[in-house]
C-alpha angles and dihedrals in degrees: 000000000000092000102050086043094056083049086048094050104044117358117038116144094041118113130253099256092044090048086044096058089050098042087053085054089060093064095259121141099205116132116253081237091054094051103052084043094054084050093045101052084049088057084236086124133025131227125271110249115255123273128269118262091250092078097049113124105273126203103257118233116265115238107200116220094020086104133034121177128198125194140152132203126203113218139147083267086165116027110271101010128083124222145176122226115203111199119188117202144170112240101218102054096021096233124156123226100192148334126199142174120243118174116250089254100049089051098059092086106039124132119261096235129014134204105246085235092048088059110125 
């Protein structure tokens, strides 16, 4: 209450970002984003109007070959045997470059990440 009554007494009509740099002078610890949400709540202050489309998120562009992901998986692929399929893809497109099966055994001391031209 303290704070939309200062803006009421002496300094109505500022904006938020003007009133925020005075009330901090005065030795006070608030954020510049509590404040104008405590004004605005009061209705001392309105709310800026939406952006412009131009700033709306955009997808960024993919960039094939930037990333590359490995990963394997172990699952009952054939009745009865465990494997572990190891699939390499690019990120971006999402292409896959290649998948293989290694048995569960085989797989334990892979390395983490291979070289796309190191793959067995």
């Amino acid at each position: 209450m303290a704070l939309t009554e200062r803006y009421r007494a002496r300094h109505d009509g500022w904006c938020a970002r003007h009133f925020h740099t005075w009330y901090t002078r005065s030795g006070e610890r608030r954020s510049d984003t509590r404040v104008k949400t405590r004004l605005q709540e009061a209705k001392l202050i309105q709310k800026a109007p939406r952006r412009g489309i131009h700033r709306k998120q955009r997808e960024r562009a993919p960039w094939p070959g930037m990333i590359h992901h490995q990963d394997g998986s172990t699952h009952e692929w054939v009745l009865g045997r465990e494997w572990d399929l190891i699939l390499t893809m690019d990120d971006a497109p999402s292409e896959h470059y290649s998948m293989f099966f290694v048995s569960t055994a085989s797989s334990a001391g892979a390395p983490a990440q291979w070289r796309l031209d190191e793959l067995p």
